[in-house]
C-alpha positions as CSV (number, residue, x, y, z in Angstrom):
1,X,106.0,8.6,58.9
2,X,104.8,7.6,55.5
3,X,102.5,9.5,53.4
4,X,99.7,6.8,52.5
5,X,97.0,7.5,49.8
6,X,95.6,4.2,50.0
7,X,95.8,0.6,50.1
8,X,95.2,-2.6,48.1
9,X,94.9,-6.2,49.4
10,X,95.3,-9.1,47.1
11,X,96.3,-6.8,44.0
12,X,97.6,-9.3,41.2
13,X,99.0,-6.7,38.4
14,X,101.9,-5.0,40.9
15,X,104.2,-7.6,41.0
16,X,104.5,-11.0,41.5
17,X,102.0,-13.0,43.5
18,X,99.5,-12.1,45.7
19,X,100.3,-8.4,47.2
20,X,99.5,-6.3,49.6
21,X,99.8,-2.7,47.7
22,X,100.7,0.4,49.2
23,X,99.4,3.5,47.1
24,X,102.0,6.2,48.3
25,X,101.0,10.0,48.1
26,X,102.9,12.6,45.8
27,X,104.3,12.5,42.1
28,X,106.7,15.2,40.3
29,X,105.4,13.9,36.8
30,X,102.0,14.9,35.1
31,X,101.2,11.9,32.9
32,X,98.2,13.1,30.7
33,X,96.2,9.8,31.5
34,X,97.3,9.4,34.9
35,X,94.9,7.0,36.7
36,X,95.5,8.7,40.3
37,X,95.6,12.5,40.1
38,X,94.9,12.6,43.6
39,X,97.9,11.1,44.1
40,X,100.0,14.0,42.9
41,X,100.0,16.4,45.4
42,X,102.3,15.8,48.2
43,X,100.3,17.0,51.1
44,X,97.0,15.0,50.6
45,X,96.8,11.3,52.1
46,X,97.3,10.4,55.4
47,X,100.5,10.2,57.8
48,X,101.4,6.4,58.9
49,X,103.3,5.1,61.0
50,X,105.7,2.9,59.5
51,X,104.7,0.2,62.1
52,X,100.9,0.3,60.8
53,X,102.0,-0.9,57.7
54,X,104.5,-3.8,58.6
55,X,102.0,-5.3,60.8
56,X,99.3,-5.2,57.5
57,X,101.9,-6.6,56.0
58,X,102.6,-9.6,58.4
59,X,99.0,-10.2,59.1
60,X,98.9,-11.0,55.1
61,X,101.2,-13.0,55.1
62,X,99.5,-16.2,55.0
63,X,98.3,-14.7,51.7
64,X,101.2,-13.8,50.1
65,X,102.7,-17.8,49.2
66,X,106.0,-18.4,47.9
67,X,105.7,-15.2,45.7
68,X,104.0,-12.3,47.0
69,X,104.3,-9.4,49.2
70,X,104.4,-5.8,49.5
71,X,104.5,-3.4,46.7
72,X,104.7,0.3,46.5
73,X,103.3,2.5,44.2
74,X,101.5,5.7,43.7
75,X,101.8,8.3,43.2
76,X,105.7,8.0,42.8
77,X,106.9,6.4,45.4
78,X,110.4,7.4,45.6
79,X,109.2,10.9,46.9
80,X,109.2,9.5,50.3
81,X,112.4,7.3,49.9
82,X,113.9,8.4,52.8
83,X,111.3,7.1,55.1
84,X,110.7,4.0,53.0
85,X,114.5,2.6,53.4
86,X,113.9,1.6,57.0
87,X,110.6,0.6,56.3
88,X,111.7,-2.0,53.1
89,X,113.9,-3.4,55.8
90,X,111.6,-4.2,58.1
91,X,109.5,-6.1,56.1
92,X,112.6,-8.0,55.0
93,X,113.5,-8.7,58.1
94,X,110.0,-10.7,58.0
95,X,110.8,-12.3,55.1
96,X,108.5,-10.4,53.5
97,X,108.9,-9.6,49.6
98,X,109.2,-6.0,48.5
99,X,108.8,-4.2,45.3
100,X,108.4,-1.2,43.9
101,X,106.3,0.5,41.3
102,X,107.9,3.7,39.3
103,X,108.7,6.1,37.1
104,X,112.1,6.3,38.0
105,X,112.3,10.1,37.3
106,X,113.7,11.1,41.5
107,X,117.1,10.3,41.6
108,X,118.9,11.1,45.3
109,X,121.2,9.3,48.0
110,X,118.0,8.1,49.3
111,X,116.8,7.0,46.0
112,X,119.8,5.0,45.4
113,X,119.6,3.5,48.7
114,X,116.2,2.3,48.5
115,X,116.8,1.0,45.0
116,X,119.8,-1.2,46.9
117,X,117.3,-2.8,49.3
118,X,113.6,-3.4,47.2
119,X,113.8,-6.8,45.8
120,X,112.1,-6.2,42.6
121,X,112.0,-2.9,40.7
122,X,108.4,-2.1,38.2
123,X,110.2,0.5,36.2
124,X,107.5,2.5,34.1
125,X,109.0,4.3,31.1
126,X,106.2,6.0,29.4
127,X,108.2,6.8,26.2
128,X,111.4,6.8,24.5
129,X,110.9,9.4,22.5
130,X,112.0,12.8,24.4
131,X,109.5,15.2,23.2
132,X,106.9,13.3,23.2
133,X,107.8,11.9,26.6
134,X,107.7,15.2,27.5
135,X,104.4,16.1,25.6
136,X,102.7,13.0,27.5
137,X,104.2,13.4,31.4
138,X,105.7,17.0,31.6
139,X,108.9,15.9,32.5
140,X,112.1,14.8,31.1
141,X,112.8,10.7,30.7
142,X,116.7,10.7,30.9
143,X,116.9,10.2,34.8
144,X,114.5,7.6,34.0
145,X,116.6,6.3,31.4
146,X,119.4,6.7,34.1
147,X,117.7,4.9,36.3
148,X,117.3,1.6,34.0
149,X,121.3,1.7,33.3
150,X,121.9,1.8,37.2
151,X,119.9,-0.7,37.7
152,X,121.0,-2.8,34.8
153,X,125.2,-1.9,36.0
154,X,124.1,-3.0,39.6
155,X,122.6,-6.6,38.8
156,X,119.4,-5.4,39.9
157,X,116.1,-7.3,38.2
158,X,113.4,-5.7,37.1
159,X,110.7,-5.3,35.0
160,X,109.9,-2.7,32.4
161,X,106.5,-1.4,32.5
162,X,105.3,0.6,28.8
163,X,101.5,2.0,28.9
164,X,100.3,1.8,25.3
165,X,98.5,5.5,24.8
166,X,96.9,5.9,21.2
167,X,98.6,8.5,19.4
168,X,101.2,9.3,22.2
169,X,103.3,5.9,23.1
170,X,101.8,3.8,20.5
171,X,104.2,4.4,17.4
172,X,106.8,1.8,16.1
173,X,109.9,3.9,15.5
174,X,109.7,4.5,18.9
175,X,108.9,1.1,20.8
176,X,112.2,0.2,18.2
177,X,114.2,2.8,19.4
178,X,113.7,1.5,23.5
179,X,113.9,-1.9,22.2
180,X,117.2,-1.0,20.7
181,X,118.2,0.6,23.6
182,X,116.8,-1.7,26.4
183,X,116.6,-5.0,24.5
184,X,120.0,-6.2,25.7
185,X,119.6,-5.0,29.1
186,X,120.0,-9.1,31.2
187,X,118.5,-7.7,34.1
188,X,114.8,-7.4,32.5
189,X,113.0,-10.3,33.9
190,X,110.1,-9.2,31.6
191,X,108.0,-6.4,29.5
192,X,104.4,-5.7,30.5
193,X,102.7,-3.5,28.0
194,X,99.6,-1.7,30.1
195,X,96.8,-1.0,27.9
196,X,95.3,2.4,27.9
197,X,92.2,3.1,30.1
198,X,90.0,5.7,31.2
199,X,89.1,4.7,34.6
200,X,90.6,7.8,36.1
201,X,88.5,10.5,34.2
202,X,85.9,10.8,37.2
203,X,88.6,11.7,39.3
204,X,89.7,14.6,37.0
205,X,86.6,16.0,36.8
206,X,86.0,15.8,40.4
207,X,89.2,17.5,41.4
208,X,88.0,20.0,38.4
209,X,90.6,19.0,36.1
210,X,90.3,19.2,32.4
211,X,91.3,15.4,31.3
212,X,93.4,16.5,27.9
213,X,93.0,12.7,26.2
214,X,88.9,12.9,26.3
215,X,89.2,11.7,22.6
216,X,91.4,9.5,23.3
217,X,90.0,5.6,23.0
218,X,90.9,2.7,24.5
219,X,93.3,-0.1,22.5
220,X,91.8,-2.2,20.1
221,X,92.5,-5.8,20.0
222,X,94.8,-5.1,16.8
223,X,96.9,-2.9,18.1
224,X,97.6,-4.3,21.6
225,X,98.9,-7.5,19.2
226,X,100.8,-5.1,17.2
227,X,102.5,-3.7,20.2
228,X,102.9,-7.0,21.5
229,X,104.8,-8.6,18.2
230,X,107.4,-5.2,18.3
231,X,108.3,-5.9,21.9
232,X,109.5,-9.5,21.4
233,X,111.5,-8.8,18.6
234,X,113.7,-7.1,21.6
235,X,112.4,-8.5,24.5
236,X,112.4,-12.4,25.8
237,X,109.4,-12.1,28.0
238,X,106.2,-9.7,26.7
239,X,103.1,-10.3,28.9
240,X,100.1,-7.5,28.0
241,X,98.2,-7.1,30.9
């Protein structure tokens, strides 16, 4: 059984194509702007049968072209790797393609597994910067660090995810220092910076939350560009979505 929040049809921003998106429940981080807090806790959503969700998946098909498919995401999805192994190959064995969105901060046998079998990898890194990364999720980023090298040693594409957050993610000594880092890595297909937004504060506040970035604004223009010019001075492919 799979712990399902939700689900998204036609999504265009998880992935390539057309895709059928599968918002799994549960999520060890605590990112300060996260869009889905209701996502976090492990026990909400509802049980699925991984069957359910293959035939979704085939009856999209049709949809999906050349480039689409499925796409899971959260939440953190690798919280219920073991149970999504099986189900990745499955839809594989429908020639359906799979990808996966995260933060890459759960790192198991399971994990590893799954990460052998997803086609394409969305790896979020929210910052570089340890104590900031820290400040901003709650959580350490060196498995997720970890997690970009395997993937990286392994041959395995994927794309780097960065959310732009005013004041938090936003600063140039640290893009600089990931570009550094990262900006040699072959197996990044591309860099997609994620503007900051505020379209999750209702859900804070009805789950009785205090939302911590209420001053927070959203990116101007200027500094989405700024961003944008840092990035591909390390990166070959920048897209800001």
């Amino acid at each position: 059984m799979i712990n399902v929040h939700s689900y998204e049809s036609m999504g265009t921003f998880d992935g390539p194509g057309l895709r059928l998106v599968v918002f799994l429940q549960g999520c060890p981080f605590r990112c300060l702007y996260c869009a889905n807090p209701d996502t976090i806790d492990l026990k909400g959503g509802k049980a699925t049968r991984s069957e359910e969700i293959v035939d979704m998946a085939v009856s999209q098909i049709p949809f999906f072209g050349k480039r689409g498919g499925v796409t899971f995401s959260g939440g953190e999805p690798t919280v219920q790797a073991e149970a999504l192994v099986p189900l990745v190959r499955d839809l594989k064995s429908h020639g359906i393609h799979t990808c996966i969105d995260t933060n890459g901060g759960v790192w198991n046998k399971h994990v590893e597994e799954l990460m052998g079998e997803i086609d394409l990898v969305l790896l979020d890194i929210k910052q570089f910067n340890p104590e900031r990364h820290r400040q901003l999720t709650g959580r350490s980023n060196e498995q997720t660090l970890r997690t970009a090298a395997w993937l990286e040693e392994h041959n395995h594409p994927f794309w780097l995810r960065y959310v732009l957050v005013p004041g938090y993610s936003d600063m140039e000594e640290d893009i600089r220092a990931l570009g550094e880092s990262l900006g040699h890595y072959k197996q990044i297909e591309r860099v997609e910076i994620l503007p900051y937004h505020r379209f999750g504060v209702h859900k804070w506040e009805a789950m009785g939350w205090k939302y911590e970035l209420e001053d927070v604004k959203e990116n101007t223009q200027e500094q989405l560009q700024r961003a944008e010019r840092l990035f591909n001075e390390y990166f070959k492919t920048v897209i800001v979505n």
